[in-house]
C-alpha positions in Angstrom: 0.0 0.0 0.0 2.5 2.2 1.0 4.7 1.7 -2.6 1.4 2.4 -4.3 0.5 5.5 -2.3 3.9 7.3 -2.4 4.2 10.3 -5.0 6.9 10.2 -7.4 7.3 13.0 -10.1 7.6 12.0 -13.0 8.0 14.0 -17.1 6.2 12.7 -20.3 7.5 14.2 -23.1 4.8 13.2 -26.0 6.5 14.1 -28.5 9.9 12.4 -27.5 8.1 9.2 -28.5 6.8 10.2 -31.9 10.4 12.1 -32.9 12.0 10.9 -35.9 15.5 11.3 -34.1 14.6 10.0 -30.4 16.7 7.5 -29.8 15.4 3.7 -29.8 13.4 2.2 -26.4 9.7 1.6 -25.6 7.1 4.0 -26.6 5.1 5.8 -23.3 1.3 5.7 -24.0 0.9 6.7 -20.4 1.1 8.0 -16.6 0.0 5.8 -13.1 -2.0 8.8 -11.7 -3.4 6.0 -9.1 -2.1 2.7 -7.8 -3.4 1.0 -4.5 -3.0 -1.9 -3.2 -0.8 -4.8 -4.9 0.2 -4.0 -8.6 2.4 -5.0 -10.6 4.4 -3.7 -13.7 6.1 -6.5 -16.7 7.9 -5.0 -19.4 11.0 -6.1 -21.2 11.5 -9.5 -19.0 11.3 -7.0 -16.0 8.8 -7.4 -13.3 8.4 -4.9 -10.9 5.8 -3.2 -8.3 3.9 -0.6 -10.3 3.6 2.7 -8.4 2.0 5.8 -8.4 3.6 8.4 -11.6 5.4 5.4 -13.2 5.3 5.4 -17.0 3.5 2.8 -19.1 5.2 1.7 -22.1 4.2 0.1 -25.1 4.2 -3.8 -24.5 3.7 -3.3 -20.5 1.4 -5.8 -18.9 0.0 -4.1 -16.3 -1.5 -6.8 -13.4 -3.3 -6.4 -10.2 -4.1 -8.2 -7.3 -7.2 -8.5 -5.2 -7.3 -5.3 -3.3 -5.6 -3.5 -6.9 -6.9 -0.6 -8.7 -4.4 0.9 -11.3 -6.1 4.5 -13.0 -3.8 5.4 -16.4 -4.0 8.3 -18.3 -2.7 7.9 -22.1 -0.6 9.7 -23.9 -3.6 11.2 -26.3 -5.9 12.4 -23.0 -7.4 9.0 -23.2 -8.1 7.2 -19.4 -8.0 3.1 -18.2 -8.8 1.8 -14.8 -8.0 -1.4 -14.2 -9.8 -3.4 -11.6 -8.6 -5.9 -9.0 -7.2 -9.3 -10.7 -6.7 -8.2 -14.2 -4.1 -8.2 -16.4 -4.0 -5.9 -19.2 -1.2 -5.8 -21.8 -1.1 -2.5 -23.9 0.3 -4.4 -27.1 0.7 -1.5 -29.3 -0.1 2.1 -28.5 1.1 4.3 -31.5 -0.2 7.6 -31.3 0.9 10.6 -33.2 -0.6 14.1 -32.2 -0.1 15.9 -35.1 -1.8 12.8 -37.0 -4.3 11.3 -34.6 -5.9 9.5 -37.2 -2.8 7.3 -38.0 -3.2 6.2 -34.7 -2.9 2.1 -33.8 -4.2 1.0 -30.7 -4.3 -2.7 -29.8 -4.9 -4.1 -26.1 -5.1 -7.6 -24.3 -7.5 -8.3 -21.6 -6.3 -11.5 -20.2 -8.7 -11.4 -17.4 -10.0 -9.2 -14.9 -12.0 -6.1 -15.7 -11.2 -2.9 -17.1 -12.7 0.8 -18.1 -11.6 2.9 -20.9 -12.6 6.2 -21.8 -11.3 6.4 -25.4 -8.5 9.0 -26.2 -8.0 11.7 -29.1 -6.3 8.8 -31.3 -9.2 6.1 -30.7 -12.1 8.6 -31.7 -9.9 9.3 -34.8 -9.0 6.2 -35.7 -11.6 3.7 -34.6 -10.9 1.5 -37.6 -7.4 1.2 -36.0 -8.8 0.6 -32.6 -9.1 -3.1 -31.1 -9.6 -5.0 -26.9 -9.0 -8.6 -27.1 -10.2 -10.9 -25.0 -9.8 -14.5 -24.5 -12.9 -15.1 -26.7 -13.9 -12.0 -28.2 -12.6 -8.4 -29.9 -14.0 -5.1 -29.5 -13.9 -2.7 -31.1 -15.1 0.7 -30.5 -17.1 4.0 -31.9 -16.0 6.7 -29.6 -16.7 5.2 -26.6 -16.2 5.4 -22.5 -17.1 1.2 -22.1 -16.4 -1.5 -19.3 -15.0 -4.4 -20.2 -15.3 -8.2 -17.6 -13.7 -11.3 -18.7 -12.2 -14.8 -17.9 -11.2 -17.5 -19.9 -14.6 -18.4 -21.3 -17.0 -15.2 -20.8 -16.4 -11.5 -21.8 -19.2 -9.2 -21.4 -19.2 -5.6 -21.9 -21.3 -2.2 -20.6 -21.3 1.0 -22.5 -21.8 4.8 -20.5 -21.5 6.7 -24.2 -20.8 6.3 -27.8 -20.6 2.4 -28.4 -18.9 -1.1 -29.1 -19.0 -3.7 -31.4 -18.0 -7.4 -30.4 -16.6 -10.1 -32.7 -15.9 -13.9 -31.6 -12.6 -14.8 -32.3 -11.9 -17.3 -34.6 -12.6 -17.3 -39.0 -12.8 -13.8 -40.1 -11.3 -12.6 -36.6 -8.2 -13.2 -36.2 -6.1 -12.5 -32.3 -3.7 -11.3 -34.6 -5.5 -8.5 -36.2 -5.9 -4.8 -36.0 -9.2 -2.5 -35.8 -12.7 -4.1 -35.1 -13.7 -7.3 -37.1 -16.8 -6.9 -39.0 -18.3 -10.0 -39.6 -21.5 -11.2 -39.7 -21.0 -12.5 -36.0 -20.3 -8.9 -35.4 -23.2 -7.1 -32.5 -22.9 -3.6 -31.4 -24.2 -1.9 -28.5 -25.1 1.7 -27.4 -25.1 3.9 -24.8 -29.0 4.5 -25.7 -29.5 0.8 -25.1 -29.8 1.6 -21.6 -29.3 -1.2 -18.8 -28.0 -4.0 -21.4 -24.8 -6.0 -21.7 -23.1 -7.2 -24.3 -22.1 -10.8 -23.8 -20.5 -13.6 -25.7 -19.5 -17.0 -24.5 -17.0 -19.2 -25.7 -18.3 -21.3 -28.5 -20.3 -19.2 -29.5 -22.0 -17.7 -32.6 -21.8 -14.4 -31.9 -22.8 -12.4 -28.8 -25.9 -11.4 -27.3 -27.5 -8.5 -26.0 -28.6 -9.3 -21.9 -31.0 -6.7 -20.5 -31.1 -5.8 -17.3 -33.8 -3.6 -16.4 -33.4 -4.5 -12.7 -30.6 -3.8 -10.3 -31.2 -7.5 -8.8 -30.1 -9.2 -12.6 -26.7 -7.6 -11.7 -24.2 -9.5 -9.4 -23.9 -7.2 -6.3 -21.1 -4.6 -6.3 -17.6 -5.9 -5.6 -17.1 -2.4 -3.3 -19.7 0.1 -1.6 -18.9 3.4 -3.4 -18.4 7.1 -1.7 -17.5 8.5 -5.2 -19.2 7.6 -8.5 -15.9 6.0 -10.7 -17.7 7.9 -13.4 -17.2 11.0 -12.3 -13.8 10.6 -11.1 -12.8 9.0 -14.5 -13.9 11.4 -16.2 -12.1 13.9 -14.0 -8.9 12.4 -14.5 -9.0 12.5 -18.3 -10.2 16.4 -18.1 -6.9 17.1 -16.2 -5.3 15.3 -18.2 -6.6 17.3 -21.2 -5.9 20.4 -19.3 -2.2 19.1 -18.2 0.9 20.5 -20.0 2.5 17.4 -21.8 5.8 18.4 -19.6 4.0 18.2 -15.7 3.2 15.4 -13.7 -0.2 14.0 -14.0 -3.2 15.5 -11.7 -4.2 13.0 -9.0 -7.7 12.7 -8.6 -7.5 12.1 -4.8 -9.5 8.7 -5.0 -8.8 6.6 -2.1 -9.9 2.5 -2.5 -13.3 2.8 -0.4 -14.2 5.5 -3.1 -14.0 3.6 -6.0 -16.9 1.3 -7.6 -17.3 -2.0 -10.3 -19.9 -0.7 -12.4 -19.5 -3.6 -14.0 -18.7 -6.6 -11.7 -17.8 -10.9 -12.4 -20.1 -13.3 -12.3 -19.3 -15.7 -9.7 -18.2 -18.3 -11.9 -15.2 -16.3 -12.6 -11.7 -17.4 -11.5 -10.8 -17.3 -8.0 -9.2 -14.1 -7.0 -5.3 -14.5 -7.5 -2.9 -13.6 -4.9 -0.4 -10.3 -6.1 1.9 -11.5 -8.4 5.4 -11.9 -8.0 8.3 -13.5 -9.4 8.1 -16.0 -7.3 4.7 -16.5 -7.2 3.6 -17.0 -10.5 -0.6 -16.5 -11.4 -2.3 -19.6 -10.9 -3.9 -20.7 -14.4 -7.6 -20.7 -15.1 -9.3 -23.5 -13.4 -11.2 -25.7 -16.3 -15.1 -25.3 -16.9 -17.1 -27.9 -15.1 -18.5 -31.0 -16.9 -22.1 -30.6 -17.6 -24.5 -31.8 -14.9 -27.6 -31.6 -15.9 -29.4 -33.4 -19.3 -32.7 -33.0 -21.3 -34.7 -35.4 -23.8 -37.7 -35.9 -25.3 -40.1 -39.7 -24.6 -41.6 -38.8 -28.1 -41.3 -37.3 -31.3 -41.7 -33.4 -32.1 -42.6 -32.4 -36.2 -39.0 -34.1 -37.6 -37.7 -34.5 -34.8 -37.0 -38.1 -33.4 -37.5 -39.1 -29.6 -34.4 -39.4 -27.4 -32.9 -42.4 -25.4 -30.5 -40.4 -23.3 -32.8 -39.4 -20.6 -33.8 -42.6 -20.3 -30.0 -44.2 -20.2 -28.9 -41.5 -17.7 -31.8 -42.3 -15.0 -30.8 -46.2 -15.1 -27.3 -44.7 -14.7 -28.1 -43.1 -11.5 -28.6 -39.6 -12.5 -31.9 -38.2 -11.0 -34.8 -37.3 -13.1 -35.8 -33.2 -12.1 -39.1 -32.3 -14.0 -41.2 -33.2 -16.8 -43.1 -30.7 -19.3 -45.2 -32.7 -22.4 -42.8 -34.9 -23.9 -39.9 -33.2 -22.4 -37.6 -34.6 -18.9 -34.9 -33.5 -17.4 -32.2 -35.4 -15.3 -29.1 -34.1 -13.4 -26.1 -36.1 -11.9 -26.3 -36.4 -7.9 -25.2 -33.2 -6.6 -23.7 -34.3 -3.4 -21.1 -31.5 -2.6 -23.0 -28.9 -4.3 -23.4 -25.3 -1.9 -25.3 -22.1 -2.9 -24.4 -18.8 -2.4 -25.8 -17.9 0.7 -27.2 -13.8 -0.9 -27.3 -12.3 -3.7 -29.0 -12.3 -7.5 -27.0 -13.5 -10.2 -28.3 -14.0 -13.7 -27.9 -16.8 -15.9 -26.6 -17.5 -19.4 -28.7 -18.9 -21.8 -26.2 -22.1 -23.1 -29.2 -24.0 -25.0 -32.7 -23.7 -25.6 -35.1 -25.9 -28.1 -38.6 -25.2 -28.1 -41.9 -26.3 -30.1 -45.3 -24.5 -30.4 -48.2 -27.4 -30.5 -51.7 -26.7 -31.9 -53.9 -27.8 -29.2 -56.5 -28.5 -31.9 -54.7 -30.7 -34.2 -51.5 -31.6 -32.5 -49.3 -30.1 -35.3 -45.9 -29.1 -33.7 -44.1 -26.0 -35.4 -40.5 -25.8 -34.3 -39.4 -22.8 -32.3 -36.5 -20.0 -32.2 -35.7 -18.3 -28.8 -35.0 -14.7 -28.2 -34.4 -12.8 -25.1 -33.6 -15.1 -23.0 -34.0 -14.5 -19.1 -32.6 -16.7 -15.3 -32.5 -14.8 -12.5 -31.7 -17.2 -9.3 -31.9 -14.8 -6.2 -30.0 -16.7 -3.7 -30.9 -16.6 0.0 -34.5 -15.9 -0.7 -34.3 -19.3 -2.4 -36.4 -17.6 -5.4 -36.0 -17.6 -9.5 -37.6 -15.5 -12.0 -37.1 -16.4 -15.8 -38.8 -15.4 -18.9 -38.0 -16.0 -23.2 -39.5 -15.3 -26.5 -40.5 -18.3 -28.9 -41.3 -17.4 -32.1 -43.2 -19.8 -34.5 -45.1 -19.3 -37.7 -44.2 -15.4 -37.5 -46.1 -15.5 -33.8 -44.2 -14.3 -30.9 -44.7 -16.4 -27.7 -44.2 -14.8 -24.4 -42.8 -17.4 -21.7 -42.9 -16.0 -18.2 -42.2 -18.4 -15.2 -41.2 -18.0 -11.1 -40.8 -20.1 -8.4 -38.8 -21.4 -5.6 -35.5 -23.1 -5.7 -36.3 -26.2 -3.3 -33.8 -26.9 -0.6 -34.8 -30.0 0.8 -34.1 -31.0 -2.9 -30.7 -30.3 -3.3 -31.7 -26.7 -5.4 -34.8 -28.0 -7.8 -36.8 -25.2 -9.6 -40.7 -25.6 -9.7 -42.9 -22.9 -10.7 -45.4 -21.6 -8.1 -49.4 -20.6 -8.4 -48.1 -17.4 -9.8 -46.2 -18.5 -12.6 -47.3 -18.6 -16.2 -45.4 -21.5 -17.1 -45.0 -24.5 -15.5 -41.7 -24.7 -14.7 -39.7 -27.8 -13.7 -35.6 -27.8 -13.4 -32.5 -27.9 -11.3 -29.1 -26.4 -10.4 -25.6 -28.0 -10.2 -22.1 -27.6 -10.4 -20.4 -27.5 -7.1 -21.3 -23.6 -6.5 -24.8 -23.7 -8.3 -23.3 -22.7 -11.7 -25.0 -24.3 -13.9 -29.6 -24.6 -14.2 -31.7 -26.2 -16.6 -35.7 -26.8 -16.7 -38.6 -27.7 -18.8 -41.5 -25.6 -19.6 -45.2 -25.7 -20.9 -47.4 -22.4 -21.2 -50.7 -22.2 -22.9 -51.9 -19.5 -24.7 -55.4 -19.3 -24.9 -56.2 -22.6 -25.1 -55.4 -22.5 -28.9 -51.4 -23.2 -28.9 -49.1 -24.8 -26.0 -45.3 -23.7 -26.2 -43.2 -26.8 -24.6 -39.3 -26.3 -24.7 -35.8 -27.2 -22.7 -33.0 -24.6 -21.6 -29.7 -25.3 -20.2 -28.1 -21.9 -18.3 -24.8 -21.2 -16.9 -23.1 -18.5 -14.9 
């Protein structure tokens, strides 16, 4: 704390790294103008405690431990704040002030999360601009964003302007500069107020979570005295207002006064110890198996019944709910614990769906839009909801319940609920939830359909 806290003064010379005579070494895209707790500096096979006024080179990897909060501000007035247990690398960070729109700006998320307020050179050269993630790139349209990831999830918040995310893979290579614009490719926009851009690995492209309610979000990591957006925002105006020559403003934030916006699900990583030379980061523990299974006793329109639900129950696995022809079945679940608080919202993983005509049986396979899990812990309550579209007819699916503790954490709707509702959680901390469904509408049409989720 007290390496992080201790001023040191400290000249940046812009155009020293942009001369065509200055003598060869790493490029500075930036200032420290707040470190606390453990953090960590890597740059040119040197690993060192980052501290307060240090300069950020090009190729630094800037890492933090669980009580670390790094604020930067760039080079081109930009600002980043990395959270505790990130690690950033600034790959490339070439930024020319008397041509900012030759600027090339290309960043690593590793894991962790991290805010960026974008810079003179990344509002004029956006198609130069690109985040990586483990699973995704972003690129961005003038933009102050949030950015959370781990080795299989990166989701992403916007406060103004906007992103657009790209799965990594054909068409997007890690290797590549500026925003990928695929047909995977989804934006998002400050005006879509209280949504998230997600995308899990494997697949498709990303998907737009809404969360209207503060209860979909996971809690916040740290009470707040002092909104991070305001003192973000402060910290790139004095930078703006800051003779190239002078040593950066400090915005006086202390650690109770800063906020996660944005926070990690808790199927993230396990917080890392500070890293050291000597004590390496642990590597990403591996996703669980999955737990829970669905199947179908009969045939839907072309599709043919299933034996696995079947095989799995003389296996041992438990069966969990049943909805028409649709069952569910989940491994024992032994060692599993809940989180004791708190509401966390699930991913959809899977979903199939079918909207039968009550009248003549006729089954009309389904798609699924705007999908919806929201497991509030401690109240032992869920609330979940989905679009099934069919013949050009939009089907509302709106189910709650309880989560059944005498059960080991199975889901059943209650008199409230328009669906019925029949599922289960698993995974040794409740990360993963699955059910069956059945609503009627009318009388006329029944939707009937199985989800897997994960967190």
């Amino acid at each position: 704390m007290t390496g992080g806290l201790a001023a040191v003064t400290l000249s940046v010379i812009c155009s020293c790294a942009f001369a065509q005579n200055a003598p060869a070494g790493p490029t500075v895209i930036g200032n420290a103008v707040v470190v606390v707790g453990h953090a960590s500096l890597e740059e040119a096979h040197r690993h060192a405690p980052l501290a307060r006024g240090d300069a950020i080179a090009q190729g630094s990897t800037i890492e933090t431990g669980a009580d670390g909060y790094v604020y930067i501000t760039t080079v081109d007035q930009g600002f980043i704040s990395v959270r505790p247990n990130s690690s950033l690398t600034v790959e490339r960070y070439e930024y020319d002030p008397t041509a900012p729109e030759r600027t090339v700006i290309k960043l690593v998320l590793h894991k962790g999360i991290v805010r960026e307020i974008s810079g003179k050179g990344a509002q004029a050269a956006r198609e130069h601009y690109r985040m990586n993630t483990p699973v995704a790139a972003l690129g961005v349209r003038g933009t102050d964003f949030s950015v959370f990831t781990d080795s299989n999830v990166t989701r992403a918040e916007v406060r103004s302007g906007g992103i657009v995310m790209t799965p990594l893979g054909e068409g997007c290579a890690a290797t590549g500069i500026g925003p990928c614009e695929t047909p995977a490719a989804v934006q998002l926009f400050a005006t879509q107020r209280n949504a998230l851009l997600q995308l899990n690995r494997g697949s498709a492209r990303p998907i737009v979570i809404e969360a209207k309610h503060s209860q979909l979000v996971p809690d916040p990591a740290a009470q707040a005295q002092k909104n991070e957006d305001n003192t973000a925002r402060a910290a790139a105006a004095s930078a703006a207002s800051t003779p190239a020559a002078q040593a950066p403003v400090d915005p006086g934030v202390a650690p109770v006064e800063l906020t996660f916006p944005l926070s990690p699900p808790a199927s993230s990583t396990p917080p890392a110890t500070s890293t050291s030379p000597s004590q390496p980061t642990q590597p990403a523990q591996p996703p669980e198996t999955q737990q829970i299974f669905w199947g179908r006793f009969e045939p839907l329109a072309s599709a043919p019944a299933t034996t696995t639900i079947t095989a799995l129950v003389q296996q041992g696995s438990e069966q969990v709910g049943t909805a028409g022809p649709y069952a569910m079945t989940r491994t024992p679940q032994p060692d599993m614990v809940m989180p004791a608080s708190g509401s966390i919202k699930f991913t959809l993983q899977f979903a199939e769906a079918y909207v039968i005509n009550s009248t003549t049986g006729q089954a009309s396979a389904a798609t699924i839009s705007n999908p919806m899990l929201c497991i509030t812990f401690g109240a032992n309550t869920f609330t979940t909801s989905l679009t099934a579209t069919a013949n050009g007819v939009n089907y509302a699916i709106k189910g709650q319940g309880a989560i059944q503790v005498n059960t080991n954490g199975k889901l059943a709707s209650d008199y409230t609920s328009q669906a019925i509702i029949a599922g289960a959680l698993a995974g040794k901390n409740a990360t993963q939830a699955g059910y069956v469904f059945s609503q009627s509408f009318n009388g006329k049409n029944t939707v009937v359909g199985a989800t897997l989720w994960s967190r």
